[in-house]
N, C-alpha and C positions, 0 to 999 in steps of 0.2 A: 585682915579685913573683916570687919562687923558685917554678918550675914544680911542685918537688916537695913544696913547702909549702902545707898545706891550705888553702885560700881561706877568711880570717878575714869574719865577718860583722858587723857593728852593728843589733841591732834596734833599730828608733828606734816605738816602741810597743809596748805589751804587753798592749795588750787582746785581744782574741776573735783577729783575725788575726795581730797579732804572735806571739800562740801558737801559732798555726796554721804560721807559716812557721817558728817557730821549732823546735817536734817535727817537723818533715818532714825537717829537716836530719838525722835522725837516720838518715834512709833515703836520703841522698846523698852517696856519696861523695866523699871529697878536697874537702869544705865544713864549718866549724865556726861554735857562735854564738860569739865571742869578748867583745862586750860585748853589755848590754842597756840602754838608758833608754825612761824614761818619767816623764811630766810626774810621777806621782804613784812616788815612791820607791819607797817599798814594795809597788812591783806589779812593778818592775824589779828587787828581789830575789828574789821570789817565783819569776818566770820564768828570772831569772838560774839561782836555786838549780835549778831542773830539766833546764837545759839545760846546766850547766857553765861557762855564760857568766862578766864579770864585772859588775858593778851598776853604772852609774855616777848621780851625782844632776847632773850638768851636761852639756848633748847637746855641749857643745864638746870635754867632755875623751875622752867614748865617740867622737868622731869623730877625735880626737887620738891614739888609742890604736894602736903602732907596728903591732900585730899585725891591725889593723884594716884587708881590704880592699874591702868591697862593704858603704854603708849599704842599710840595707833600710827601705822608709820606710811603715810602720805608723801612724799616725797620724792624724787626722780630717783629711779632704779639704781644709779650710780650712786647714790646717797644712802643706798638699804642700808649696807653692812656697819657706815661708821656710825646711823641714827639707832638703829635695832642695839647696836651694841653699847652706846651709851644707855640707853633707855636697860638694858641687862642687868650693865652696870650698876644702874640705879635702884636697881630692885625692881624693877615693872615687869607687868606681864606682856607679853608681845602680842599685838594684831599689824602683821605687814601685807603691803600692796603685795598682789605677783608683781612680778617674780623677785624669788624670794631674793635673788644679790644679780650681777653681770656675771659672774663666773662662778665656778663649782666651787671654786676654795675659800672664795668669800662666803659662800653657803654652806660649808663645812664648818666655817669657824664662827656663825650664827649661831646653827646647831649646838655644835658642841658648848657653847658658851651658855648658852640658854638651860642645857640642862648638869651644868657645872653649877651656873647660881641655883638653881633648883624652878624654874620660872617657868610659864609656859610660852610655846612660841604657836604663833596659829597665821595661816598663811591664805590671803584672801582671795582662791581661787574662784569666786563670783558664782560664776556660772554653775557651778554645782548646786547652786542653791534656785536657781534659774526652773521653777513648774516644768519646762517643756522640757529643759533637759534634764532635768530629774526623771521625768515617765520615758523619754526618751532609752536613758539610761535602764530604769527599770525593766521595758520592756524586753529590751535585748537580754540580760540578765534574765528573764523569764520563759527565751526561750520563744519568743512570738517571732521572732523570723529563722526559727530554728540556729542552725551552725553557723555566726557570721560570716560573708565570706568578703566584703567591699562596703565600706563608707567612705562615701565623700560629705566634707563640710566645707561651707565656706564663711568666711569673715570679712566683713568689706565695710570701708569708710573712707572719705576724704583723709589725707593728713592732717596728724594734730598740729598746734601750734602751741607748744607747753615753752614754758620761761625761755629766752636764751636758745632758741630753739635746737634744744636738746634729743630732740625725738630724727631729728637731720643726723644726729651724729654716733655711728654704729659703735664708738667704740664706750658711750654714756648709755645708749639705751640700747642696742641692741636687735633695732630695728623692728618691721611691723612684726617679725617673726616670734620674739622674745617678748615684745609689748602685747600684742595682740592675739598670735598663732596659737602662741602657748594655753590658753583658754583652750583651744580645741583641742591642743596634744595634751594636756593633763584628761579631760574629758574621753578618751579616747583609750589612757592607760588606766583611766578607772573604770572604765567596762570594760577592754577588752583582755588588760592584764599588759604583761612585759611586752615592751621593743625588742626588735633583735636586729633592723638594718633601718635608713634611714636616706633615704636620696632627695637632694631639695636641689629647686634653680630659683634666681632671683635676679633681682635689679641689684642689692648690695653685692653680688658676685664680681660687680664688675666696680676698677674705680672709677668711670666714666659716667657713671648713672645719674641721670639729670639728678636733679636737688629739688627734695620736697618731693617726692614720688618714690615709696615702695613696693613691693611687690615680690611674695614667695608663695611657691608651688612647693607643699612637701611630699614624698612618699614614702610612708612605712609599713613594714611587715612585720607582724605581731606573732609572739611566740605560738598562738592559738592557729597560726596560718593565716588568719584574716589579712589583709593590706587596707590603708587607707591612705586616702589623696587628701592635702589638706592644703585649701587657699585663701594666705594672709594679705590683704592687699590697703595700702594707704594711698591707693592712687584711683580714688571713685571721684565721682562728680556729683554724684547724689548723697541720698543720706545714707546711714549705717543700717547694713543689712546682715541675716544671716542665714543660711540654707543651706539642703545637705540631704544624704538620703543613706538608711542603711540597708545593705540586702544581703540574706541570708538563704538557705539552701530551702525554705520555706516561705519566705517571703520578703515583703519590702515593707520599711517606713520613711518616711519625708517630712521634713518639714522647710520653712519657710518662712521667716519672720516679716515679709508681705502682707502674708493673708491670716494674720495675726495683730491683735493690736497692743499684746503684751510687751511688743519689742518697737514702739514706735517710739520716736528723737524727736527730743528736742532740742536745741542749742543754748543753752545756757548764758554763752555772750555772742554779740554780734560777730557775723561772719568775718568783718575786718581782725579783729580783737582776737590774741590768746584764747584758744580751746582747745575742749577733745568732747567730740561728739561721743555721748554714750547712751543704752537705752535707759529712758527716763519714767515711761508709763509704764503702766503695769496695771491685768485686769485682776489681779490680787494683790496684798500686800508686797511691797518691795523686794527682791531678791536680798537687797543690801541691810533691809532690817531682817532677814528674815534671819540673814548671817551671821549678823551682831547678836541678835538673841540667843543664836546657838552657840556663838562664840565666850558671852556670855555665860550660859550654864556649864559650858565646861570649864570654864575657869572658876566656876562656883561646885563644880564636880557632880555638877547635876544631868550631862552627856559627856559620853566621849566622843573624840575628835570626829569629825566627816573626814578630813581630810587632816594628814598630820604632815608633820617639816620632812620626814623621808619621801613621803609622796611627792609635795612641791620639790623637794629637792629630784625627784627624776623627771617632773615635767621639764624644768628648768636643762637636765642632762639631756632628755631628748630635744627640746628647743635648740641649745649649743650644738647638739651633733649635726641639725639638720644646717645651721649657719657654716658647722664644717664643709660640708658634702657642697656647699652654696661657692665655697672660695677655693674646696680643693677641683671640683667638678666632678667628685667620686662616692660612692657610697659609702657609709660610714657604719661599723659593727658596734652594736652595742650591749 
């Protein structure tokens, strides 16, 4: 790749987030979308048309495309492993949705494939890149609420309505826990360090659980001693919300994307219509370009990782444990 040549993208989905990372590009420099697919054509011209991109109807020929160098892999979680691994395949660099694959072995052989071709793989835990929870993150790192000893976070939004409704069925996505939770458990292992037990309850615990309505309560205990509560819920009525407080043997922080306007929704399509409510405003530049930039220089070798594929690979292991603890009704050692 020509240093002074803009860094070509492939979206490989064009739903809700693939449009999302797709306009962000527009506020990162020396990044272009170069091609777009998706399973459904005409949503890959639609996006194509706005982004400048080109359309293609086969993911071989969009990963084939000379000017093509970083797949971007937008597509439903169950689709990670076999899209990430063609685009390997194909010589590309990887940027995937979280989480990184449905199970650990599929994210093993990500991994390991990624750095068998020599490629990089870079895994788009969001919210790390998230102002609030950056200083968030910092502070506790600095020691402002001294010894963590409890955080609670919460995650809250209606249910998505993504393709097929694939987000209904635990064993494609994984539920609000895996789709959404995970945000807060990777957040969580990257400040406070390793998991060691893991207790969750939910609506997926049972098969009985109305349809279209999730909901998990997780509990962890961290090698540091700290515990945290953490609740993933797709069973709101309002918009997407997020809050949470951490308190240490010195003190407490809080927050509340409420009385913030960094974290306010918009919906993208009509409430009837296919969605996933996510936050859209922001009172500084986007989270999501902020990522691509950085994702960006390291694949230009100009940063190293924020976060690398062994990390997402244990947010993803603490997410699966707590959907253990959810079916077995017991703690889960990690």
């Amino acid at each position: 790749m020509d240093e002074k040549e803009p860094l070509g993208l492939a979206i490989l989905g064009a739903g809700t987030i693939g449009t999302i990372h797709s306009l962000c590009v527009a506020d990162v420099p020396g990044v272009q979308v170069r091609a777009v697919w998706s399973r459904t054509f005409s949503r890959a011209q639609e996006l194509a048309a706005r982004v400048g991109g080109q359309a293609y109807e086969s993911l071989e020929e969009a990963l084939a495309a000379p000017d093509v160098d970083v797949a971007v892999i937008c597509t439903p979680t169950f689709l990670h492993e076999p899209h990430t691994l063609a685009a390997i395949n194909a010589g590309k660099h990887v940027i995937c949705e979280k989480p990184l694959a449905r199970d650990l072995k599929s994210a093993e052989t990500i991994i390991e494939a990624s750095q068998k071709a020599g490629v990089q793989l870079h895994v788009a835990h969001v919210v790390r890149f998230f102002p609030e929870f950056r200083r968030l993150h910092d502070l506790v790192q600095e020691g402002v609420v001294g010894q963590p000893a409890l955080v609670r976070m919460a995650r809250v939004a209606p249910f998505p309505r993504g393709s097929g409704g694939w987000h209904n069925q635990l064993e494609l996505s994984g539920g609000v826990v895996l789709d959404m939770g995970i945000h807060d458990l990777d957040w969580l292992l990257w400040t406070l360090g390793p998991a060691e037990r893991v207790y969750a309850r939910g609506l997926y615990s049972s098969p009985e659980r109305p349809s279209y309505l999730d909901y998990g309560l997780i509990t962890a205990r961290f090698a540091n001693g700290a515990m945290a509560h953490v609740e993933a819920s797709w069973a709101e009525v309002g918009d997407f919300r997020v809050f949470g407080e951490v308190s240490g043997d010195k003190g407490l922080l809080t927050y509340d994307s409420l009385n913030s306007t960094a974290l306010s929704v918009e919906l993208r399509q009509p409430p009837e219509a296919p969605g996933v409510q996510v936050p859209t405003s922001y009172t500084t530049k986007s989270p999501y370009a902020l990522q691509m930039e950085h994702f960006a220089a390291c694949i230009r070798g100009e940063e190293d990782p924020l976060i690398t594929p062994e990390e997402a690979f244990q947010a993803l292991r603490l997410a699966l444990a707590a959907l253990e603890a959810m079916e077995s009704n017991q703690p889960v050692a990690l």
